[in-house]
DRENDO-1510 file (C-alpha; in Angstrom, 1 decimal, always signed):
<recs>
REC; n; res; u; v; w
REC; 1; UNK; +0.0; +0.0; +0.0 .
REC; 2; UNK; +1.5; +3.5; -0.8 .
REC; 3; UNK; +2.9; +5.0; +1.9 .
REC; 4; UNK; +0.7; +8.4; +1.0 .
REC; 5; UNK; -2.4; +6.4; +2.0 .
REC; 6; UNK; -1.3; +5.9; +5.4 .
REC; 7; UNK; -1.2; +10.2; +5.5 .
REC; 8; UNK; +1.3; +12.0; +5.1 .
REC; 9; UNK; +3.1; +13.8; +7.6 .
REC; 10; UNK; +0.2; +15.1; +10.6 .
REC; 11; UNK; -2.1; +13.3; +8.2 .
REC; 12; UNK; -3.7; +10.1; +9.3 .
REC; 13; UNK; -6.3; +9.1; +6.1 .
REC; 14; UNK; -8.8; +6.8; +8.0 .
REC; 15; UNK; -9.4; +2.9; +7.7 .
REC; 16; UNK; -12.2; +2.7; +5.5 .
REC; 17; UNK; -14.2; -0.6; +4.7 .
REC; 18; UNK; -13.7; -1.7; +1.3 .
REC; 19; UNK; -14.7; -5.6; +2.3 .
REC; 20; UNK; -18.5; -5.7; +1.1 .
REC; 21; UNK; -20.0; -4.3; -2.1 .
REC; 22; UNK; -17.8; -4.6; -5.2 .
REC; 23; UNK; -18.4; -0.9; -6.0 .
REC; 24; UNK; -17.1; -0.2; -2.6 .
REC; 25; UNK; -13.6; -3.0; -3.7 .
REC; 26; UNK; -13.1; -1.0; -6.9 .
REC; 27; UNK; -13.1; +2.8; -5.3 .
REC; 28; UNK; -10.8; +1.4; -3.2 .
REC; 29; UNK; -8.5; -0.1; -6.2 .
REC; 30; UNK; -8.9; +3.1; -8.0 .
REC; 31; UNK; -8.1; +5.6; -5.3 .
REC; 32; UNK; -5.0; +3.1; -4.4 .
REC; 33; UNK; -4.1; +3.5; -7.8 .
REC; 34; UNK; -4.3; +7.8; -8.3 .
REC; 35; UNK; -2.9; +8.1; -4.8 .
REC; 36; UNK; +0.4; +6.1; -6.1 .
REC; 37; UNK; +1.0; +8.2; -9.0 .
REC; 38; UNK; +0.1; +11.8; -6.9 .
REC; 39; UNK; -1.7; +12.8; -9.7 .
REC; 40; UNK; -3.6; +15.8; -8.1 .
REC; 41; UNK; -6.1; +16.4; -11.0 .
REC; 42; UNK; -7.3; +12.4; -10.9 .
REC; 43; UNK; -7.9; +13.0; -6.7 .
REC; 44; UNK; -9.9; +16.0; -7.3 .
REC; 45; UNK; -12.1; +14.1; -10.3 .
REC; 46; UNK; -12.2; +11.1; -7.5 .
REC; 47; UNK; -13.7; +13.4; -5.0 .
REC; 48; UNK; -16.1; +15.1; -7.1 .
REC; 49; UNK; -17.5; +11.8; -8.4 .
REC; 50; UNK; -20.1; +11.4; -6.3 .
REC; 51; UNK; -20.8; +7.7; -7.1 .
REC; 52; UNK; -18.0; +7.0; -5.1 .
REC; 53; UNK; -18.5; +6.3; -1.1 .
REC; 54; UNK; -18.1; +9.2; +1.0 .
REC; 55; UNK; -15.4; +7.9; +3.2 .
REC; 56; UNK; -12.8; +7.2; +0.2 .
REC; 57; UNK; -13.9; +10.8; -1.2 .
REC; 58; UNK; -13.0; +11.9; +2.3 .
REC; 59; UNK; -9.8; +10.4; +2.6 .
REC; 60; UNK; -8.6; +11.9; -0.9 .
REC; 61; UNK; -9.6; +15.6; +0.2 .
REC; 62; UNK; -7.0; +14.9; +2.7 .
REC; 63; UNK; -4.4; +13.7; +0.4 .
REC; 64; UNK; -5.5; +16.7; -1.5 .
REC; 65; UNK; -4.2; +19.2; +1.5 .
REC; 66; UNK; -1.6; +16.8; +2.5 .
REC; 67; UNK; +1.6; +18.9; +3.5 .
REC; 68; UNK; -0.8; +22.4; +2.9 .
REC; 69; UNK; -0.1; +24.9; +5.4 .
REC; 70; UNK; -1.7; +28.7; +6.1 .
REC; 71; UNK; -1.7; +30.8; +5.0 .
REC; 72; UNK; -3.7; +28.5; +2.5 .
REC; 73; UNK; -4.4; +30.3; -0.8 .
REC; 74; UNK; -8.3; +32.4; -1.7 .
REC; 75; UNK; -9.4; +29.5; -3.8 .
REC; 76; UNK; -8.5; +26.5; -1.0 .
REC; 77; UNK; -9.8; +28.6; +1.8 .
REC; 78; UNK; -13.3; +28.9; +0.0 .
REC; 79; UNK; -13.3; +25.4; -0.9 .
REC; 80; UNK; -12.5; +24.4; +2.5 .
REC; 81; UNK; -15.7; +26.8; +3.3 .
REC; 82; UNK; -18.1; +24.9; +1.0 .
REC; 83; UNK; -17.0; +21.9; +2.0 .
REC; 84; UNK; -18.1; +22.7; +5.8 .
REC; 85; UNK; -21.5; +22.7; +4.4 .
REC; 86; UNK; -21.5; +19.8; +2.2 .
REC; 87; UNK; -24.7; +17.2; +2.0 .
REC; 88; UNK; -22.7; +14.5; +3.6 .
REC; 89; UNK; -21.4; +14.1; +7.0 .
REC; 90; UNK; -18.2; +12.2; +6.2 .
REC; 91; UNK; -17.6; +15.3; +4.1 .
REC; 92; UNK; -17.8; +17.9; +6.7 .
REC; 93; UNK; -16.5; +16.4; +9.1 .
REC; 94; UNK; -12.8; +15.8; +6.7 .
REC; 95; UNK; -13.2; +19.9; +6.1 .
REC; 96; UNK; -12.9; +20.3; +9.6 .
REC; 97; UNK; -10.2; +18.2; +10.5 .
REC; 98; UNK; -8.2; +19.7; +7.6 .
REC; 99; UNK; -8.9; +23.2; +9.1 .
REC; 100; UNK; -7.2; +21.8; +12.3 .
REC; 101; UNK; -4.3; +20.3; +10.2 .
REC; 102; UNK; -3.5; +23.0; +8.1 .
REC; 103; UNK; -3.8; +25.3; +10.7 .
REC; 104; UNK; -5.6; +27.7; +8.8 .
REC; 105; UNK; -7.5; +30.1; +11.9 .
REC; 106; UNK; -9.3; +32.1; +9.7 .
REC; 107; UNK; -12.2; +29.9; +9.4 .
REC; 108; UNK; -12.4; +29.1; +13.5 .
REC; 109; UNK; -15.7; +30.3; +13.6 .
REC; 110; UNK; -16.8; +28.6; +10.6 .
REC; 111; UNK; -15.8; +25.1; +11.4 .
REC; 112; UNK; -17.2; +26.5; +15.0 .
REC; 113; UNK; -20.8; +27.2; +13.7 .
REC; 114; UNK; -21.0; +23.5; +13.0 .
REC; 115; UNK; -21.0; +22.7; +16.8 .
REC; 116; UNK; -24.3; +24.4; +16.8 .
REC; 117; UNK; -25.6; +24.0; +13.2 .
REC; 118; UNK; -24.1; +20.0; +12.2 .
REC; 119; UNK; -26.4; +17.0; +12.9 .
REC; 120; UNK; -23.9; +14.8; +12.9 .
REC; 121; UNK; -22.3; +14.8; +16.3 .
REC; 122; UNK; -19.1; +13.5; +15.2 .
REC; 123; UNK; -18.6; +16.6; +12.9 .
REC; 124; UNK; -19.4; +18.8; +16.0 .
REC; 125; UNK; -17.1; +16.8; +17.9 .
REC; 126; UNK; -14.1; +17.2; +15.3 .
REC; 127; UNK; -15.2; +21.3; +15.2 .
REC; 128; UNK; -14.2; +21.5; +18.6 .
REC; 129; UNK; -10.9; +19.3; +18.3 .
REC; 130; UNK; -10.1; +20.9; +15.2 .
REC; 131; UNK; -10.4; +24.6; +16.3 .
REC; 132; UNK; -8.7; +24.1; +19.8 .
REC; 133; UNK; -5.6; +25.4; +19.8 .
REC; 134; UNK; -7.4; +28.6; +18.5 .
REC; 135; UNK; -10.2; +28.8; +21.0 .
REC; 136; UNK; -10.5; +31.8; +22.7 .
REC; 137; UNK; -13.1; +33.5; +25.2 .
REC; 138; UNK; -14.7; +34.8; +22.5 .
REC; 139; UNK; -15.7; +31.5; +21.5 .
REC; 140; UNK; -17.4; +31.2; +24.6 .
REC; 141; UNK; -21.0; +30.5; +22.9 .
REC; 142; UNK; -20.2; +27.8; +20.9 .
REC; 143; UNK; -18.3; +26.3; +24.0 .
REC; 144; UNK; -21.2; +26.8; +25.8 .
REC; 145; UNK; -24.1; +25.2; +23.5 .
REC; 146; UNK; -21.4; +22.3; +23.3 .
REC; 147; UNK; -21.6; +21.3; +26.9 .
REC; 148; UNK; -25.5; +21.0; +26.6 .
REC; 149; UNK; -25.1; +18.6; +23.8 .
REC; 150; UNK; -27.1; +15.3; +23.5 .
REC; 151; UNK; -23.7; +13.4; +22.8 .
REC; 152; UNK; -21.7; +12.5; +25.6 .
REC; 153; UNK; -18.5; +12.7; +22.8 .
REC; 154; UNK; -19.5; +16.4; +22.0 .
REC; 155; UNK; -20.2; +17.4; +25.5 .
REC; 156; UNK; -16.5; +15.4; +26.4 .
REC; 157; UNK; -14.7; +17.6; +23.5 .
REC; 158; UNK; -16.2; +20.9; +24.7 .
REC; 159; UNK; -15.1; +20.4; +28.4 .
REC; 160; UNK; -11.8; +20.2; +27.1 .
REC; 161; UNK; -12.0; +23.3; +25.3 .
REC; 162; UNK; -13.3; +25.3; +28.3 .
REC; 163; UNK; -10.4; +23.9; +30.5 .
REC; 164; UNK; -8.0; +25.0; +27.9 .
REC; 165; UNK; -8.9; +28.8; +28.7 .
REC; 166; UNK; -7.8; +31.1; +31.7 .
REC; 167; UNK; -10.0; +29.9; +34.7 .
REC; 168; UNK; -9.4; +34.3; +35.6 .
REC; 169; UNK; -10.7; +34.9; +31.9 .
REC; 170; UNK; -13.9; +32.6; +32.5 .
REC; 171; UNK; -17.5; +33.7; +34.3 .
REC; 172; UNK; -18.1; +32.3; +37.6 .
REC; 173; UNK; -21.5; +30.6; +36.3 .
REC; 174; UNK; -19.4; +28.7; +33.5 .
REC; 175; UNK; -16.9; +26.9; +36.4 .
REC; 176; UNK; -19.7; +26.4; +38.3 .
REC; 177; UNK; -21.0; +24.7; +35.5 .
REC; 178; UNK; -18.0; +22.5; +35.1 .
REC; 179; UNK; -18.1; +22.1; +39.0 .
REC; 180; UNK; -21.7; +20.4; +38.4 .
REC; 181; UNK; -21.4; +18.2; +35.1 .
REC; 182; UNK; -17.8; +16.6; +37.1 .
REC; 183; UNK; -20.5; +15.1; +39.5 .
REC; 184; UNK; -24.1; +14.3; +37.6 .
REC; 185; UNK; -22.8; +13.8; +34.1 .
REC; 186; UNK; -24.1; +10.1; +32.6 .
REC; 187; UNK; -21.0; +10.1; +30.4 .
REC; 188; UNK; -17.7; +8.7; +32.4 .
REC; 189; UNK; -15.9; +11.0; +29.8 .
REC; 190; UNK; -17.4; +14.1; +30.3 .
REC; 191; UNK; -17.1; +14.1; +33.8 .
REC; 192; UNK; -13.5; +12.5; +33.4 .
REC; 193; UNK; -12.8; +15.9; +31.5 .
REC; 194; UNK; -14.5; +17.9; +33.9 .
REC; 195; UNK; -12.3; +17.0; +36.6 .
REC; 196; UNK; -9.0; +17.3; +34.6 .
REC; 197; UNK; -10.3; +21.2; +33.2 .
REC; 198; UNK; -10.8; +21.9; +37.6 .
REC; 199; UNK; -7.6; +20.5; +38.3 .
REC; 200; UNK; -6.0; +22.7; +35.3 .
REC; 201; UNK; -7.7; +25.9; +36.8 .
REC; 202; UNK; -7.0; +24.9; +40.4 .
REC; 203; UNK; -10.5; +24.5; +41.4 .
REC; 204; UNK; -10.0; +20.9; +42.2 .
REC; 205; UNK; -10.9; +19.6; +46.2 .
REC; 206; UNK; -10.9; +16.8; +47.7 .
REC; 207; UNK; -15.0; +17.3; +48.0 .
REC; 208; UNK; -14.9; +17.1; +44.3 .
REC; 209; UNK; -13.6; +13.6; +44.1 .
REC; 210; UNK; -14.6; +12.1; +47.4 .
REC; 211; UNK; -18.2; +10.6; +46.8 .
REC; 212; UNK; -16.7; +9.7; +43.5 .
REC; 213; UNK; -14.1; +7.8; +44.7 .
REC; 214; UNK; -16.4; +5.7; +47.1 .
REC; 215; UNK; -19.3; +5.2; +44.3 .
REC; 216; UNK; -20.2; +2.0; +43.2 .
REC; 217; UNK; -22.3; +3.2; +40.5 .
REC; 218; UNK; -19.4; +5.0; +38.7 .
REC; 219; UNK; -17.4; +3.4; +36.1 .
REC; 220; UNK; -14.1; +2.0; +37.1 .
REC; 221; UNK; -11.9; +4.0; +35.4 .
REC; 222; UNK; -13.0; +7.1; +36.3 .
REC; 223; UNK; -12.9; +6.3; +40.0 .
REC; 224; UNK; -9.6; +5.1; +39.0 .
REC; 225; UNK; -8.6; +8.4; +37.6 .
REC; 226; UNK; -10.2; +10.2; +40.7 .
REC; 227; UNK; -8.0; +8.2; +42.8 .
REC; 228; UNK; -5.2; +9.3; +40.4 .
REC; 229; UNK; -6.2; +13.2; +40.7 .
REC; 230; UNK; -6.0; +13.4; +44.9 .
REC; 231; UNK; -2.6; +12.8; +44.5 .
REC; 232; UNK; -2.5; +16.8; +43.9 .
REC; 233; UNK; -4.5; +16.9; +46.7 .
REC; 234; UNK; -1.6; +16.8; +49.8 .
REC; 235; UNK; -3.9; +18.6; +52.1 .
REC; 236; UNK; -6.9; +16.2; +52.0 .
REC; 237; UNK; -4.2; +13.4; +53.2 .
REC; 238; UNK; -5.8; +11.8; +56.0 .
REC; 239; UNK; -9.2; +11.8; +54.6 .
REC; 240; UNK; -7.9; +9.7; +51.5 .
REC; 241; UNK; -6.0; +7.1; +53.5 .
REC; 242; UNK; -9.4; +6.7; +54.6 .
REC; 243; UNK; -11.2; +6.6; +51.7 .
REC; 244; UNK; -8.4; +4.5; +50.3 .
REC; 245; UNK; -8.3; +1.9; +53.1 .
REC; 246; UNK; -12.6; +1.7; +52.4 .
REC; 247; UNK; -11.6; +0.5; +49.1 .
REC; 248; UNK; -9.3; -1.9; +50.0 .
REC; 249; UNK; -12.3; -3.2; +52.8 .
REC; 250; UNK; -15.3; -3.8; +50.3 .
REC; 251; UNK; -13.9; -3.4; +46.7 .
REC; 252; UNK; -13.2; -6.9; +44.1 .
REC; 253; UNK; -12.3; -4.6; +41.1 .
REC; 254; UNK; -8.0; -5.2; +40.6 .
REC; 255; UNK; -7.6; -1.8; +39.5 .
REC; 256; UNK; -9.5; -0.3; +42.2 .
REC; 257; UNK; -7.4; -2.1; +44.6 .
REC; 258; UNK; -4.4; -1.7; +42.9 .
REC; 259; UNK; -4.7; +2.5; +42.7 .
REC; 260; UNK; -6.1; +2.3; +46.2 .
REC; 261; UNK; -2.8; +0.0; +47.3 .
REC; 262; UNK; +0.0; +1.7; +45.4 .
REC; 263; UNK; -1.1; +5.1; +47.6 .
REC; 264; UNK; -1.2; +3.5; +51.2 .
REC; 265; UNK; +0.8; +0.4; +51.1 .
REC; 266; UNK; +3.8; +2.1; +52.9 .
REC; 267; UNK; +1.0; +3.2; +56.0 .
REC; 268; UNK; -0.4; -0.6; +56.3 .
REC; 269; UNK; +2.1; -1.4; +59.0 .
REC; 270; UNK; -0.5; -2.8; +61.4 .
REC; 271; UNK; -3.7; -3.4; +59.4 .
REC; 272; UNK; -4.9; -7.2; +59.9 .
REC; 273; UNK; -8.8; -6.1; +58.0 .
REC; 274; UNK; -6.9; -5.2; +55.5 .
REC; 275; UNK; -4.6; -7.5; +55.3 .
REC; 276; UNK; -6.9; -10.1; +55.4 .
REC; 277; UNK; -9.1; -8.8; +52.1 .
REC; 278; UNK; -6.2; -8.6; +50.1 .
REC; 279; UNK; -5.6; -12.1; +51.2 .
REC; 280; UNK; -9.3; -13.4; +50.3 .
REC; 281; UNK; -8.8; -10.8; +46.9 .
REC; 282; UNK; -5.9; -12.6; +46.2 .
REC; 283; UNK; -7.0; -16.3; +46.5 .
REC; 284; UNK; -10.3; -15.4; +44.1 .
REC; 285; UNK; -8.5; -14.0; +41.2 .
REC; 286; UNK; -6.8; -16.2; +38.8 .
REC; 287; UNK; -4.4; -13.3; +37.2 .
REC; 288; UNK; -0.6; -12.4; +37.8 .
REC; 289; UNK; +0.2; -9.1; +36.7 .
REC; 290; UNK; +2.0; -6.2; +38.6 .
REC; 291; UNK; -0.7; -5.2; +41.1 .
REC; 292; UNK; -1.6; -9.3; +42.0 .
REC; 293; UNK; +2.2; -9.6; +42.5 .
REC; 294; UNK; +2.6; -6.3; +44.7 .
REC; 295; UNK; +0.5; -7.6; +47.1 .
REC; 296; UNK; +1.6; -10.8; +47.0 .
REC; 297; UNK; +4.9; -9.6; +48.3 .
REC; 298; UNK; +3.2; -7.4; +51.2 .
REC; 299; UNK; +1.2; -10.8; +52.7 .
REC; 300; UNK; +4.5; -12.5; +52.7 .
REC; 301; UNK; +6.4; -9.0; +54.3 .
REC; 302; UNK; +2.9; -9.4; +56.8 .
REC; 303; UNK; +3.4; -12.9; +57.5 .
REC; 304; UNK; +0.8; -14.7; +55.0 .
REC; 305; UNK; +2.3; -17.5; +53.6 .
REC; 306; UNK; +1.4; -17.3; +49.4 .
REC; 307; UNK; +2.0; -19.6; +46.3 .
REC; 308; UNK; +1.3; -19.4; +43.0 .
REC; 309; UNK; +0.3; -22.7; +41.5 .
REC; 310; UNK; -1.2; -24.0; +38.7 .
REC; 311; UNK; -2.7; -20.7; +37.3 .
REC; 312; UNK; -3.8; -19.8; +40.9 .
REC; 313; UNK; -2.9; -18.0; +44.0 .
REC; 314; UNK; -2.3; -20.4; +47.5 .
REC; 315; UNK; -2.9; -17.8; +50.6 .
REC; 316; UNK; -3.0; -18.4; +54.2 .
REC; 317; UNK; -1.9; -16.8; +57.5 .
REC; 318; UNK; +1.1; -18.3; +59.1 .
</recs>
């Protein structure tokens, strides 16, 4: 495969399916076959052939702008403006990644406007990736009608934007905002991002993170990543070795435990409740990996004799 179909240089051309129809087989031979000889007059027929599928007349707009950087010329800035308005998703969605690419700033609040106006949300989540290193307080509204988005990826995208600005350049109501979605949002992600943007503007406490640590309806990883966030948190010590010692008490989850362990292994000097659940933890899991093997060693250090045989773990108290 040509190496210009991989993308060029901050170019990634995406994997496209070419394994069902045969019309679908044969765009894909054809477009293999202009990309190979960089013939830029055959990618721009390709594209405008609308018979073709969308994705592979994606893919050659991007070889088309491959190595293009602003200032773009008159004639590629307005094509890149029709194309943000283009009947297909796929389409759009290119045009604003190649406004990203080529760095081209000019049209911000164009590939902006599709945040509000696009109704594909992955187009209106590539306008906010696409225009971040641009974003600016003026931007604000589009930010804005992006965190009250129906789709947890668009909501995710424009958290991350926000937390990109001055937290002394913001409103008090839009932090506050922020402050709220970290704790009711349904999307792990969005409140993921939430928490990282209030850590990045120093609004971050250990109230923020607390109830989330301890909740058993929140997905692992975020808890996992809250546990990873109150290590900026030296003044809330105490009341995280407490936390963190609850979770090694009730939780089965390995990386839960593992987080937890890594932060309060070094305090567990006298701890037989805990010692004994990472004993029965250890004897119910069948896996050896780095956490399982950590706390192997700090039974034997406590005085819990432990094996591992035949794809299991052998623990009892001497």
């Amino acid at each position: 495969m040509p190496a210009i179909f991989a993308g060029g240089e901050g170019f990634a051309v995406g994997v496209v399916d070419f394994s069902g129809t045969k019309a679908s087989i044969d765009a894909h031979m054809e477009f293999d076959s202009i990309i190979s000889t960089g013939d830029e007059p055959a990618l721009m027929a390709f594209y405008e052939d609308k018979s073709k599928p969308a994705h592979y007349r994606a893919a050659a707009l991007e070889v088309l702008f491959e190595g293009k950087r602003a200032p773009i010329s008159g004639r590629d800035r307005a094509f890149l403006v029709n194309l943000l308005s283009d009947n297909d998703h796929e389409i759009r969605y290119m045009a604003a990644k190649i406004v990203g690419k080529v760095k081209e700033k000019y049209l911000v609040r164009q590939v902006l406007q599709l945040v509000v106006d696009d109704p594909a949300y992955t187009v209106r989540a590539q306008a906010l990736v696409a225009t971040r290193r641009w974003t600016k307080l003026t931007h604000l509204f589009f930010l804005e009608k992006a965190l009250e988005d129906p789709s947890g990826k668009v909501r995710k995208e424009g958290i991350v934007s926000v937390g990109n600005l001055k937290v002394g350049e913001l409103p008090p109501a839009v932090i506050s905002r922020v402050e709220i979605i970290s704790t009711t949002d349904p999307a792990p992600e969005v409140r993921w991002a939430a928490l990282d943007a209030l850590l990045a503007w120093r609004r971050l406490g250990w109230d923020s993170i607390s109830g989330l640590i301890l909740d058993d309806n929140a997905s692992e990883a975020l808890r996992v990543h809250a546990i990873e966030l109150s290590d900026n948190l030296p003044y809330a010590q105490k009341a995280r070795l407490n936390a963190l010692r609850d979770i090694l008490l009730r939780e089965q989850s390995i990386p839960l435990i593992w987080a937890a362990f890594q932060r309060v292994s070094s305090y567990l000097t006298d701890d037989p409740a805990v010692d004994d659940g990472l004993a029965e933890l250890l004897k119910q899991t069948p896996l050896e990996n780095t956490a399982t093997v950590a706390i192997a060693r700090h039974l034997k250090s406590r005085g819990y004799f432990v094996e591992r045989k035949d794809g299991s773990w052998y623990v009892r108290r001497i």
